[in-house]
C-alpha positions as semicolon CSV with decimal commas, in nm:
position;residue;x (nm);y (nm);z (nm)
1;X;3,020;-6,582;7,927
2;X;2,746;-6,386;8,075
3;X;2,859;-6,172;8,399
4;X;2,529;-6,199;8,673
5;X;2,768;-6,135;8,972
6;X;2,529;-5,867;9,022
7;X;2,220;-6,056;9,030
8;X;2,347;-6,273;9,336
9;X;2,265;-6,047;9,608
10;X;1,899;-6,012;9,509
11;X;1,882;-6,352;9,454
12;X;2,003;-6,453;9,824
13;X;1,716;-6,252;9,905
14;X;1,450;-6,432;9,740
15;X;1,414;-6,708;9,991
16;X;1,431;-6,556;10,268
17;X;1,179;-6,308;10,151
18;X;0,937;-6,621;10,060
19;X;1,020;-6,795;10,357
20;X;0,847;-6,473;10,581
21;X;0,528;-6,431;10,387
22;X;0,464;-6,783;10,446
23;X;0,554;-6,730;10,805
24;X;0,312;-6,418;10,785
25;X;0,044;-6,624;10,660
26;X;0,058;-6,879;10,846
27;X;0,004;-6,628;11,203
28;X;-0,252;-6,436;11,017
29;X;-0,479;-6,770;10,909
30;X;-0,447;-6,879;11,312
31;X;-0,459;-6,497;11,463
32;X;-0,701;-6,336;11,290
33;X;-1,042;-6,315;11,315
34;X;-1,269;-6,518;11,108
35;X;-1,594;-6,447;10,981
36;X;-1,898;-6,610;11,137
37;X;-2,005;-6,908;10,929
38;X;-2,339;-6,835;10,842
39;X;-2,686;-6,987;10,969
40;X;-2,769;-7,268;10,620
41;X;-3,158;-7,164;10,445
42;X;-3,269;-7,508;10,612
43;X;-3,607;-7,449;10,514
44;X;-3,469;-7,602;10,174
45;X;-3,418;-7,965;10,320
46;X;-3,587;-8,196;10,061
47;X;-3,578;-8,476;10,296
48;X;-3,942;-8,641;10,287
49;X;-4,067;-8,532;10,654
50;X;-4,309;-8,611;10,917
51;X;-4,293;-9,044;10,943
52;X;-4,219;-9,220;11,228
53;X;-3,864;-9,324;11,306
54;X;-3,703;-9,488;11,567
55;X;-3,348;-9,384;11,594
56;X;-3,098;-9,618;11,847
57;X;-2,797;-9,424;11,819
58;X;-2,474;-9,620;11,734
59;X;-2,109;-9,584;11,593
60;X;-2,238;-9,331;11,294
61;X;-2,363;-9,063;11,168
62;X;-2,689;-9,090;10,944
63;X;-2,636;-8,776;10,684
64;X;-2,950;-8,847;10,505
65;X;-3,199;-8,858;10,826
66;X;-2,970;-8,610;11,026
67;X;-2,799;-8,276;10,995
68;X;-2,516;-8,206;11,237
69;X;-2,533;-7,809;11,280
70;X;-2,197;-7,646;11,176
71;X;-2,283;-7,236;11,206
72;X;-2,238;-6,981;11,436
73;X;-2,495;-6,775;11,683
74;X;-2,375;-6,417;11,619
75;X;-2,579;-6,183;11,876
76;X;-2,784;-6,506;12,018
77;X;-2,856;-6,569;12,363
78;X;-2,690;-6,888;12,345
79;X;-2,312;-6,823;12,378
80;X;-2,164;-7,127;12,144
81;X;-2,075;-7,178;11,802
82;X;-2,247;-7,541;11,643
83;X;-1,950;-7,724;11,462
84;X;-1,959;-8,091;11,333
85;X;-1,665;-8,223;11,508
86;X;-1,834;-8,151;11,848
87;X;-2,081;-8,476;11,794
88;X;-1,964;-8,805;11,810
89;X;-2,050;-9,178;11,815
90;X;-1,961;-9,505;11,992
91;X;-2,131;-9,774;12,167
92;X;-2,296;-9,604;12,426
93;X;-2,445;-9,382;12,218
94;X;-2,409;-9,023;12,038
95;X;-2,225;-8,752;12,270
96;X;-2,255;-8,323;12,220
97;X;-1,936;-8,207;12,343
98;X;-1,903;-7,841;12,479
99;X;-1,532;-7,697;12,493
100;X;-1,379;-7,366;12,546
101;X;-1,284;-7,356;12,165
102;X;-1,395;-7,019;12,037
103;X;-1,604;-6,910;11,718
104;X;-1,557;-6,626;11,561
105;X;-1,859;-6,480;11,733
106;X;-1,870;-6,669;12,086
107;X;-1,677;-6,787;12,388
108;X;-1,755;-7,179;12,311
109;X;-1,802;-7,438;12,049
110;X;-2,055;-7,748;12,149
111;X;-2,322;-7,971;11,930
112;X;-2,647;-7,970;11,805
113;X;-2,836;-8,257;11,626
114;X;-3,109;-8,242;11,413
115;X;-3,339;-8,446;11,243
116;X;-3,405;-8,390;10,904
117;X;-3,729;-8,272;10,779
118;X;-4,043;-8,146;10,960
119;X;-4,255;-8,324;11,216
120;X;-4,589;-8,236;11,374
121;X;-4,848;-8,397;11,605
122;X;-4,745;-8,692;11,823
123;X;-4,545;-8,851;12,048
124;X;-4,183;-8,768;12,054
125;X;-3,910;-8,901;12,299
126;X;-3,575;-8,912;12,348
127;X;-3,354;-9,136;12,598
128;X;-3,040;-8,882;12,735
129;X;-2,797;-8,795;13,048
130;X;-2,716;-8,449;13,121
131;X;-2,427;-8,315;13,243
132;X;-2,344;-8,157;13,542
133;X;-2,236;-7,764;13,622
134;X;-2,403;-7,436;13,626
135;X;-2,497;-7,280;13,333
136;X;-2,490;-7,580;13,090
137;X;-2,858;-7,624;12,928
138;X;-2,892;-7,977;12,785
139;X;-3,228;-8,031;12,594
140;X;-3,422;-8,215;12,362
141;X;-3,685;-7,999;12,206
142;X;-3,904;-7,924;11,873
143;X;-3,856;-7,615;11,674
144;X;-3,960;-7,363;11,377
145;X;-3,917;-7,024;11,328
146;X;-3,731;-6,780;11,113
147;X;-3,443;-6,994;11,014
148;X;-3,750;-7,232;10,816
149;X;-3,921;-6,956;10,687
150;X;-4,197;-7,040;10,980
151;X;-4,347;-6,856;11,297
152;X;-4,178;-6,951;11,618
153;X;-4,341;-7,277;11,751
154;X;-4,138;-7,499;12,029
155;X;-4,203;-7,765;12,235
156;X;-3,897;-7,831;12,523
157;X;-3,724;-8,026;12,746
158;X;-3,438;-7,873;12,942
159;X;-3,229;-8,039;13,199
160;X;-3,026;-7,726;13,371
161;X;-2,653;-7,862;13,493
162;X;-2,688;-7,637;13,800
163;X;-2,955;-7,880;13,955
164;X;-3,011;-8,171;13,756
165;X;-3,285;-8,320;13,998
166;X;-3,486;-8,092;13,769
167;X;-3,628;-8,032;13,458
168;X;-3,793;-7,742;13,282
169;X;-4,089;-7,752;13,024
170;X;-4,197;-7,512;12,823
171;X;-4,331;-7,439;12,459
172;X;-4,370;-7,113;12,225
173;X;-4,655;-7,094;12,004
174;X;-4,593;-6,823;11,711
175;X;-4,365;-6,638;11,951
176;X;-4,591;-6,631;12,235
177;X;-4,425;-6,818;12,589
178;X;-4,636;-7,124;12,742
179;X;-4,638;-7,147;13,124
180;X;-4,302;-7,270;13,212
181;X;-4,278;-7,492;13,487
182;X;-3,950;-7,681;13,692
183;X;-4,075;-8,081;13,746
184;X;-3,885;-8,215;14,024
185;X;-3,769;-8,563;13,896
186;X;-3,687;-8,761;14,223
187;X;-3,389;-8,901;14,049
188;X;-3,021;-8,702;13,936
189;X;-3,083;-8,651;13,595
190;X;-2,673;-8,698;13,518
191;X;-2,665;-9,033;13,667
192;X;-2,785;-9,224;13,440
193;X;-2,997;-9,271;13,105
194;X;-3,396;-9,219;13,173
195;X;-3,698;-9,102;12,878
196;X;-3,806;-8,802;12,883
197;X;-4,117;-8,750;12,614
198;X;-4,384;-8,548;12,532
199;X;-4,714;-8,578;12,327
200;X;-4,835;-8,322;12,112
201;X;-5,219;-8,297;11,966
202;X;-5,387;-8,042;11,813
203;X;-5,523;-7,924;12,145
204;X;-5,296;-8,012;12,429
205;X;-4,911;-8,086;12,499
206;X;-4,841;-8,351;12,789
207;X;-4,499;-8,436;12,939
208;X;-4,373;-8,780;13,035
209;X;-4,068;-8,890;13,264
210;X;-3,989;-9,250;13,284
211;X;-4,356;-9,277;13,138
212;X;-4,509;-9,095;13,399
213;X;-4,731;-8,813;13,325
214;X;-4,554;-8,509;13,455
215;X;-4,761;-8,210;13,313
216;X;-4,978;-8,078;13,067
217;X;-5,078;-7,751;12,922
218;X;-5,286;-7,582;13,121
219;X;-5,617;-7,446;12,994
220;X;-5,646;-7,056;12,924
221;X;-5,267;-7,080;12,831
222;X;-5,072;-6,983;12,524
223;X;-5,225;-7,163;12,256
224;X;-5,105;-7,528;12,119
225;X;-4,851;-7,524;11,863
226;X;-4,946;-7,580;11,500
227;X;-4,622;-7,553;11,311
228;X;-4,446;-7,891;11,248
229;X;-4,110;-7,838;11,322
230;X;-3,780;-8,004;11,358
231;X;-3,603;-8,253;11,614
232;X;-3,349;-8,097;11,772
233;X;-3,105;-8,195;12,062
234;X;-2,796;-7,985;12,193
235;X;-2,600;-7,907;12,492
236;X;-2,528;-7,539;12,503
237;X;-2,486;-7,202;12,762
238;X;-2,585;-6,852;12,755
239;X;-2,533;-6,489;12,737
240;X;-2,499;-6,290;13,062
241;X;-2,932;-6,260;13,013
242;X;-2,974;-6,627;13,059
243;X;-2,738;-6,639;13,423
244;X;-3,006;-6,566;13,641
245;X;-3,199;-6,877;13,502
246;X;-2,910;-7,144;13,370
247;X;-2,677;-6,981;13,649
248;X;-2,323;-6,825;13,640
249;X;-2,095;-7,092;13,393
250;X;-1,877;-7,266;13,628
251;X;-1,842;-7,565;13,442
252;X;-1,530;-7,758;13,358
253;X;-1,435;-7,833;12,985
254;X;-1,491;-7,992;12,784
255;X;-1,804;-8,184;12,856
256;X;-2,086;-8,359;12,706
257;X;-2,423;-8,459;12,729
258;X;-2,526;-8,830;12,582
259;X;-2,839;-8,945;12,378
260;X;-2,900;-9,292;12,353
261;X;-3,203;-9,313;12,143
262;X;-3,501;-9,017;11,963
263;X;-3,816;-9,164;11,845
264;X;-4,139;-9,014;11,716
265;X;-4,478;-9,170;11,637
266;X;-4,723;-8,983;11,391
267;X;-5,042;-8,907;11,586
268;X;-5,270;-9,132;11,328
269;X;-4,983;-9,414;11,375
270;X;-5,003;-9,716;11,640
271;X;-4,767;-9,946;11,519
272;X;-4,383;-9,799;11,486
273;X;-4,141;-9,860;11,753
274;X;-4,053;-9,587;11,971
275;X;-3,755;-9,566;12,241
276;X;-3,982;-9,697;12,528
277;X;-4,078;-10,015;12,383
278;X;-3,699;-10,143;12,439
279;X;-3,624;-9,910;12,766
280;X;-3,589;-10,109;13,057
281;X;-3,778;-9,968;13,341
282;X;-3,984;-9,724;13,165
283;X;-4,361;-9,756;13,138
284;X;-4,498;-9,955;12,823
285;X;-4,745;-9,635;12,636
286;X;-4,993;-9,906;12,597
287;X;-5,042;-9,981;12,948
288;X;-5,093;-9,587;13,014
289;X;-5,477;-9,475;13,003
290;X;-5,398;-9,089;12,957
291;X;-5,144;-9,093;12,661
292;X;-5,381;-9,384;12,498
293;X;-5,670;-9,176;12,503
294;X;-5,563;-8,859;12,438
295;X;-5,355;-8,998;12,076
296;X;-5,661;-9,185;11,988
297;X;-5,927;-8,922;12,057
298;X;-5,692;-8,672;11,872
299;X;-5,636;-8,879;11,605
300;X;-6,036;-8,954;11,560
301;X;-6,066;-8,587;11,555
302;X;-5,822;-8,514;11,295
């Protein structure tokens, strides 16, 4: 019979040995740094853009009309990584969650929401409660730019957690800023639900609150937007550039902004259902002279 009495030691070894690599593995996966998961080439989104939709946001998530963003913002002004698990459903509507989970390149993690596709000149609006604490940012706004192969055109609504009595508007058109302005609301904007919306023609941009005109591009400004871009919503906070307008973070974690409904209306379209046809208190767009006449002169124009 074979003698492997010396063979026994090493052997004894053997598990141990496999037993600390694991171990070793295990720490490194959690410890070490990750790489940044990079921006997607969105600009390659073959889902058939620019119709009307009404979107009343429920228990799930619609993959084929919506993206859920799941990258990170390595050297961006905003300070959190986009991941998946950050969104969520139920019946009172889709939540973006911020929390002081870290990406590989920032201090938090939160959700942003995005319509598939490309949309350009009409109405857009959105139905949402902000949350509350300095330097949050939670906004519904359009968007193109580098990530879609496009010049940077924007059209935005931000609701700042530092004083939510406010709102800021804005818009970019190929990289150039509009005139900015703070709209006092008359109402705490993380109370409760209200619609915020904004039209968009080929030669002006006018904001709506509760379907009262609010303001509208001032003549002489930066020029309209042309770029159809996409639908975006997301609840996010800033580099140390961006404290001296979203203020110093001082917000508790984790917390969330909530979205009951998006909607937009082609300019050339009168019949789809938007989010203010079934909003209680908000002003029917049919009984409003300004956003009747300026769709319908636009769209005669067109």
């Amino acid at each position: 019979m074979p003698d492997d009495s010396r063979r026994q030691p090493a052997r004894r070894w053997v598990w141990p040995i496999l037993v600390l690599l694991l171990i070793v593995l295990i720490v490194g996966y959690f410890l070490l740094p990750k790489p940044p998961r990079s921006v997607p080439n969105l600009s390659r989104d073959t889902y058939v853009s620019g119709a009307s939709f009404v979107n009343w946001f429920s228990s799930m998530h619609d993959d084929a009309g919506w993206y859920r963003a799941d990258f990170d913002n390595a050297g961006h002004f905003m300070q959190v990584g986009w991941a998946e698990d950050h969104i969520g459903f139920d019946q009172d509507g889709m939540s973006l969650r911020l929390s002081d989970q870290p990406s590989p390149t920032n201090r938090h993690t939160s959700g942003e929401y995005q319509r598939r596709g490309r949309y350009g000149f009409g109405r857009y609006e959105v139905v949402m409660r902000a949350p509350v604490g300095s330097g949050l940012v939670t906004s519904f706004f359009t968007h193109t730019g580098p990530y879609f192969d496009d010049p940077h055109d924007e059209i935005d609504f931000e609701v700042l957690g530092k004083d939510t009595r406010r709102v800021y508007l804005n818009w970019y058109s190929d990289g150039k800023e509009g005139e900015a302005v703070w709209h006092e609301l008359g109402f705490d904007a993380a109370k409760d639900f209200h619609l915020y919306a904004f039209e968009w023609t080929p030669e002006t941009i006018r904001w709506y609150v509760d379907g009262e005109l609010v303001y509208e591009r001032p003549e002489g400004s930066a020029p309209v937007p042309q770029t159809p871009g996409r639908i975006i919503a997301n609840l996010w906070t800033g580099s140390t550039k961006q404290y001296s307008w979203h203020g110093v973070p001082a917000f508790s974690v984790p917390v969330e902004a909530r979205y009951k409904c998006m909607s937009f209306r082609r300019i050339d379209d009168t019949q789809t259902p938007q989010c203010s046809n079934s909003w209680a208190g908000v002003k029917p767009l049919r009984d409003d002279p300004i956003a009747a006449v300026s769709l319908r002169d636009a769209s005669d124009g067109k």
